[in-house]
N, C-alpha and C positions, 0 to 999 in steps of 0.2 A: 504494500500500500504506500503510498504518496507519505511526506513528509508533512506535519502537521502544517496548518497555514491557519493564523489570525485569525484569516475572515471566511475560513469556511469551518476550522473547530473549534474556536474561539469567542468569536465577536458575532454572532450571528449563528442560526437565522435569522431575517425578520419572517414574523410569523404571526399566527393567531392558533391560544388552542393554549390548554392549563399546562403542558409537559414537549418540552422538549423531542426525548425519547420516547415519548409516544406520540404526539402530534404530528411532530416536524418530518422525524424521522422512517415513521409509517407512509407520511406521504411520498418521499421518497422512495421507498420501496415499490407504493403502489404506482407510480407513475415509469419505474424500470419494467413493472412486472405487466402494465399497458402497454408499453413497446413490445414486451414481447409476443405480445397477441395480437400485435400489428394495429393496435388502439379496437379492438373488435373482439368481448370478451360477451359471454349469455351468462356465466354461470362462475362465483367463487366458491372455494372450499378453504375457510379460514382455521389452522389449527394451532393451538399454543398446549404447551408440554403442562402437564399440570404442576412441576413441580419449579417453574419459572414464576415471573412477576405477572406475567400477563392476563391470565386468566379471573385474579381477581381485581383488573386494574381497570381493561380494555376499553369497556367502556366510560368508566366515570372519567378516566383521566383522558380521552382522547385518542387511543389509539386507530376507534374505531373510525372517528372523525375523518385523523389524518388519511389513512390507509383508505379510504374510500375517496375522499376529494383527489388521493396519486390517482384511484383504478378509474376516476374521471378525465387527470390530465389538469388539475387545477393548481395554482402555484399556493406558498404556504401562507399567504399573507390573505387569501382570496377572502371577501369578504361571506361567502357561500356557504363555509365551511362548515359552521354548526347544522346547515339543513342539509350535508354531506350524503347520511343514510336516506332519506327521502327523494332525493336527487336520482342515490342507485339503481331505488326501486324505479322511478322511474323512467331509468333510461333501460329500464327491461335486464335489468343483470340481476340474474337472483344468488343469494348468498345465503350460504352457510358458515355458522363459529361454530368450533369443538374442540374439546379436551382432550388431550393423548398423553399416552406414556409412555414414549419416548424420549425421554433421557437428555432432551437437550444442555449440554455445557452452559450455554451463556442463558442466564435468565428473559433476556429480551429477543426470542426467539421468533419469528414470523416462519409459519410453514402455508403458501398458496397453492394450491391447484385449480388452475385457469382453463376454462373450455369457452370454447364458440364451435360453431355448427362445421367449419372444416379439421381442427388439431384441438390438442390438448396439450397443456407443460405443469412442469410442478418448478418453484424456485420458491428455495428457502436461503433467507437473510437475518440480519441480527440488525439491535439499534445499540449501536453504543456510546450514547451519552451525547449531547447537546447538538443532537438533532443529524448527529451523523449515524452513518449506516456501512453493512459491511453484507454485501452478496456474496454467501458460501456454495450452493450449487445451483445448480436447471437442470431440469430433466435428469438428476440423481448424478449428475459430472461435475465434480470440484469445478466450479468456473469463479476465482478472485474477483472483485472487482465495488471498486468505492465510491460511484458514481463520478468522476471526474474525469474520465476519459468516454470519447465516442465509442462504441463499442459494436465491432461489428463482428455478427457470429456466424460464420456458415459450414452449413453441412455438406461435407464435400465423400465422395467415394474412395476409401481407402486408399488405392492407389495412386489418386492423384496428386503432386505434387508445388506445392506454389509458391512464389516470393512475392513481401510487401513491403513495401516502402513504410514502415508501420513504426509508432515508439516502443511493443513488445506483441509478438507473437506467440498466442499458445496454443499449444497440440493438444486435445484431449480425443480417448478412444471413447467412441458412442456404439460401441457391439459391431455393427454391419458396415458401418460409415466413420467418419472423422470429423470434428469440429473443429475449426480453426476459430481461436477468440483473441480479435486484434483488436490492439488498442492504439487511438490516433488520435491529432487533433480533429480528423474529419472520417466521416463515414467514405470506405473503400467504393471502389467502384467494384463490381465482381461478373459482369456481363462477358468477359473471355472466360469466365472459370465453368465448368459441369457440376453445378449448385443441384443438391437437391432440397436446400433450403438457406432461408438467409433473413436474420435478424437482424435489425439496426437498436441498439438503446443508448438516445440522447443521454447526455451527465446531466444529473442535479445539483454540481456543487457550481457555488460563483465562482471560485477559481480552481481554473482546470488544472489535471494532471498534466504530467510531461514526462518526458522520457530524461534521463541525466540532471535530475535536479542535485543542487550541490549547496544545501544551507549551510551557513559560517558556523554554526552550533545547536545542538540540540538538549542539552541539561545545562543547568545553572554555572555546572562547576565548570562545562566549555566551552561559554561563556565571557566567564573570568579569566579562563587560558587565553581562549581570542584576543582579550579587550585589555589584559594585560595593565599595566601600570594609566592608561591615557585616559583609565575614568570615564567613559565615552556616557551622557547620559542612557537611561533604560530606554528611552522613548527612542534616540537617535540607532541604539541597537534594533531596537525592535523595528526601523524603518531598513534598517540591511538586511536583515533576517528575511521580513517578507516582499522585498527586490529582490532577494535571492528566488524563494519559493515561488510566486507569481508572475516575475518576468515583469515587473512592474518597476514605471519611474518612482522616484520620490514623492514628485507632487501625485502619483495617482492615488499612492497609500496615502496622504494625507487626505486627499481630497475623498475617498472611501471610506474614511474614519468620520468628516465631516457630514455627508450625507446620513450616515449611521446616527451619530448625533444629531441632527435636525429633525429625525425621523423622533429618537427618544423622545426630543423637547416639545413635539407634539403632542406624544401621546399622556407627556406628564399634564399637559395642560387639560386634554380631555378628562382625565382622569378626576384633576380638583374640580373641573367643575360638576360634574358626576356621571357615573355610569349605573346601566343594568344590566340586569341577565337573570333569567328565572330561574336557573338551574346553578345553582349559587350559595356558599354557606352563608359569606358576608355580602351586604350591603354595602354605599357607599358611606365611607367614613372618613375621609381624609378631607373632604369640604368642611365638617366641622373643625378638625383639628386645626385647617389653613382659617378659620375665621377666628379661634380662640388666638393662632400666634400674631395673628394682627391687630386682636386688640389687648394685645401684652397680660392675656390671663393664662399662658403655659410658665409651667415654670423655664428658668432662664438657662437657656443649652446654645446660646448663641448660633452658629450656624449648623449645628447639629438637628436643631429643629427644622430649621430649612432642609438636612436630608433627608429627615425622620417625613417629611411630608411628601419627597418628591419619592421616596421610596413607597408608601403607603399608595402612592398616587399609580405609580405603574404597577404596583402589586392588584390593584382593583380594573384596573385598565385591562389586565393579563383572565383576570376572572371573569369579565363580563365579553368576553372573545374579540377584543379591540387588537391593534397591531403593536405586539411587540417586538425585542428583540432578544435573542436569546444567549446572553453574557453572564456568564459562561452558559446557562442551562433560561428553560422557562421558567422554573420551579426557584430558579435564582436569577431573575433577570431582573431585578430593582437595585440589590446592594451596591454595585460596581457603577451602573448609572446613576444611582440616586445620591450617591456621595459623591461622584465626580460631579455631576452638574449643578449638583446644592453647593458643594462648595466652591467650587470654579463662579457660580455666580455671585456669593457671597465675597468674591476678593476680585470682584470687577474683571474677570477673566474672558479671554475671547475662544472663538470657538474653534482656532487657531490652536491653543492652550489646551481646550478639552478635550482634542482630537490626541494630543502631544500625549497627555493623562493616560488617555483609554489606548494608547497603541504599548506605554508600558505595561498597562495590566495585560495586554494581549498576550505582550514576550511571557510575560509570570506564567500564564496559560498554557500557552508554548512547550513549558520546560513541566507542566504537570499534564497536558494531557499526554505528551510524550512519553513519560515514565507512567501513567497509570491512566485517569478514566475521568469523566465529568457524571459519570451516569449513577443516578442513586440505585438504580438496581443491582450493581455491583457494588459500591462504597457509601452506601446511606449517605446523611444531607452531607457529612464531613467533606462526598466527593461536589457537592454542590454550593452548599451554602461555604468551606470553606474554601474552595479554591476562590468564589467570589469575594468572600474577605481578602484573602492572601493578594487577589488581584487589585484589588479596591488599597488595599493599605501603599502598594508599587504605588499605585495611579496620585491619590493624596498628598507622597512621597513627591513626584515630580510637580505638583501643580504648587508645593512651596517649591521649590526650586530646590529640592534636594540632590544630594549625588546619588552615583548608579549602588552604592556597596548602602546607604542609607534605604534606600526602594528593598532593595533584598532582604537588607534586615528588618523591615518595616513586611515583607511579605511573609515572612520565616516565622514572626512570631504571633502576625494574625492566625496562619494556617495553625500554628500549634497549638494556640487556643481553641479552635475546633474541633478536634480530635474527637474523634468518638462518638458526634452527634445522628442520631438515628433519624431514620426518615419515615414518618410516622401520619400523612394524612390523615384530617378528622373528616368523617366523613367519605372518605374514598377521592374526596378532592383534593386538588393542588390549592388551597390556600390558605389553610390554618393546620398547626403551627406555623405554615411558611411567610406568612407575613412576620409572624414576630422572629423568626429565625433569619430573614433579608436584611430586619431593621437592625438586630445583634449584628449581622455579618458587618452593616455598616460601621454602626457606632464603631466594633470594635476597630475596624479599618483604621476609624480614626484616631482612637487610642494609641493604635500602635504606628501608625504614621509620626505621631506626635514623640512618641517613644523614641522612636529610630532617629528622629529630628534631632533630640535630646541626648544624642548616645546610647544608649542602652545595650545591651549585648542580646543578639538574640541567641546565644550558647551552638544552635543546632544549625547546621545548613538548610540552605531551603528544599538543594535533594532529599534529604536523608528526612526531613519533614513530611518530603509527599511520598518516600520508601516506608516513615512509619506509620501515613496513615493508611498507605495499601495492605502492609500487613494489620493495622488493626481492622481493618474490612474483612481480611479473610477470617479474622474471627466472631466477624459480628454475625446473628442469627439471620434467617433467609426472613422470618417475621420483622425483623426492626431494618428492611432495605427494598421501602417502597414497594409493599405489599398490601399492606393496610390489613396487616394479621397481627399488630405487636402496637406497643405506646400507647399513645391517645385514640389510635384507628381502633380501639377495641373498645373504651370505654363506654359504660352504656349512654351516656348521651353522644357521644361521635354516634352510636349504631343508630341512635332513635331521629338523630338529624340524616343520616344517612336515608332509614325508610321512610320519614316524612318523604326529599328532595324526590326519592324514586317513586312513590306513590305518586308524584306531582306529576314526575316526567309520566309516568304510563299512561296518567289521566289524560294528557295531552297528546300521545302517540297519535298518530297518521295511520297506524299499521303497516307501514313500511318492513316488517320483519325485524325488526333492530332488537327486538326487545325478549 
């Protein structure tokens, strides 16, 4: 697979939909597994391993959402997306969900079987964490592939032989025939070849794969080899790093951060002034909080209140299916934003500034999705709400004008403070505890931004931080990692808001099969 990149594992998607790795990254899936039926699908067969996250997620948290707007062909931001499964029904594809046991490894597991009236395929995929995706076979043939390359598949007779001008060529044995799965900037042309078939599947990432990509580093400590005594800021790292990976000038990464941000600082605004959503624990609440901090009835947290608001403001935004972005994860998409652009506006910052902010928390990203995962179904929120601290504390770091070794220590000791935190939806949904777990990730950001400011030692590297919360992940129970089997997802008022919200949704049902 491709080398992590900012803005395709990091800083994005934008999207709509309560979870990352089920939303974002479902739709991905389902829009590969629509090329591969040549956009002409009658019939799904959705199946999740029972002893994965999926089965008791799928719906509440979106994955059903996303996975059907991909088998539509619809991008993640669409505004469509909540009426996704009525859509289905309508467009005559009938589907099926089921339970299996089969043993799948990764808990975020998709298994589809695709028919329309002339073929049939099967292709099973994983989601792994903030809205990226990893396709493991078709039609039962290891076939790799991460959405960021053109992907062209054809089935060719054993014998035959061929050359491509291609960034990688794979052979695989299909029983009677041979599939060739080349990966390019552009779909092959294959009209000389004796095809007895031929798939094309467009990429889903913004920035594409390539063949010899060559990034300056890939962990913390490579880093600091690289960059050596010259201090280079984190932000000005993080602008080589992703010229390396994208093929991108300077000003495009900057100008890719900015659009990013202009997209957040919409949606914070929609937010205060207020949103809805039927299918919803909370309400809108951050209107009130923004009217108490203006007539000086909070108590005094200086610009802390202003992120405590701008955080609360896309946490509600993200609930009622409005556009967010997903930094690092959906489930943690407010901390990293809502501290950067509460505080950046707070100290009369431009957007210049905030783009500088958020491309060092990218790098922080960088060097932890690299060594481990954004996805709570493998590392609880530690893997979500901390890396957004860790990210947020970097970003903080740069917007006083700290150095690059200050950003790190400032990202080393947020993450460490996170350690161990479970991920425990009330209700089956993405937003309580997550709201108060965004606002912690912030605050603490800033805590230790301030810290780092200050000197502080943060004792631990920032590797050996995201080594130890990988190993504390392997220990944590399959209940407390976003399952909604463990914490507060059990309690009996999470359960009794839980059958209220479902009672509501069935009364409402279309009969679309969804349910």
């Amino acid at each position: 697979m491709s080398a992590v990149s900012i803005f395709n594992d990091v800083i994005g998607p934008v999207m709509r939909g309560p979870s990352s790795s089920h939303c974002a990254a479902a739709l991905r899936i389902g829009r590969l597994a629509r090329d591969l039926m040549d956009e002409e699908i009658t019939e799904v067969l959705v199946e999740f391993d029972r002893a994965g996250s999926l089965p008791t997620t799928h719906e509440s948290q979106g994955s059903d959402m996303g996975l059907f707007g991909g088998l539509l062909g619809w991008d993640a931001d669409d505004e469509r997306l909540p009426d996704s499964a009525q859509a289905l029904a309508d467009a005559g594809i009938k589907l099926r969900i089921e339970t299996v046991d089969v043993g799948d490894p990764h808990p975020n597991t998709y298994r589809l079987t695709l028919r329309n009236a002339h073929e049939q395929h099967t292709l099973i995929a994983i989601s792994t964490g903030g809205g990226m995706m990893e396709v493991l076979s078709i039609d039962g043939v290891p076939m790799p592939m991460d959405g960021g390359y053109h992907e062209t598949l054809i089935w060719l007779p054993k014998t035959t032989s061929a050359e491509f001008e291609a960034d990688e060529v794979l052979h695989h044995d299909a029983g009677e025939c041979q599939i060739l799965q080349v990966k390019s900037a552009a779909f092959l042309d294959t009209h000389h070849l004796p095809v007895i078939a031929v798939k094309r599947l467009s990429p889903v990432l913004p920035v594409p794969s390539r063949k010899d990509i060559h990034v300056p580093f890939t962990s913390c400590t490579e880093m600091l080899t690289h960059d050596g005594q010259r201090h280079t800021p984190l932000w000005r790292l993080a602008i080589d790093y992703e010229m390396a990976r994208g093929n991108f000038t300077e000003r495009e990464v900057i100008d890719k951060m900015i659009a990013i941000i202009r997209i957040l600082r919409k949606s914070i605004t929609s937010g205060i002034v207020g949103t809805h959503y039927e299918d919803r624990v909370l309400g809108h609440q951050s209107g009130r909080f923004n009217e108490l901090m203006q007539a000086g009835k909070l108590l005094d947290g200086g610009a802390l209140n202003r992120i405590v608001l701008y955080v609360t403001a896309l946490m509600e935004v993200k609930s009622s299916m409005g556009v967010i972005v997903a930094a690092p994860t959906a489930g943690a998409c407010a901390a990293l934003p809502g501290a950067v652009i509460g505080m950046a506006e707070a100290l009369d910052k431009s957007e210049e500034d905030m783009a500088q902010a958020m491309l060092a928390a990218g790098l922080i990203g960088v060097f932890i999705a690299t060594r481990w995962t954004f996805a709570a179904e493998v590392g609880g929120c530690q893997a979500e709400g901390g890396a957004a601290s860790s990210m947020a504390a970097a970003a903080l770091v740069t917007l006083a004008g700290g150095t690059r070794d200050q950003g790190i220590a400032a990202a080393s000791m947020a993450f460490q403070s996170m350690l161990g935190l479970i991920c425990d939806p009330i209700a089956n949904r993405v937003e309580a505890p997550c709201l108060g777990k965004n606002v912690m990730a912030a605050s603490n950001a800033l805590s230790c931004a301030n810290m780092a400011l200050a000197g502080f030692d943060p004792l631990i590297p920032l590797d050996e931080v995201i080594d130890a919360a990988k190993n504390v992940a392997a220990m944590m129970p399959r209940e407390h990692r976003c399952t909604s089997l463990g914490g507060l997802a059990i309690t009996p008022t999470s359960l009794e808001i839980e059958r209220k919200l479902g009672a509501r949704k069935v009364q409402g049902c279309s009969g679309c099969g969804c349910h």
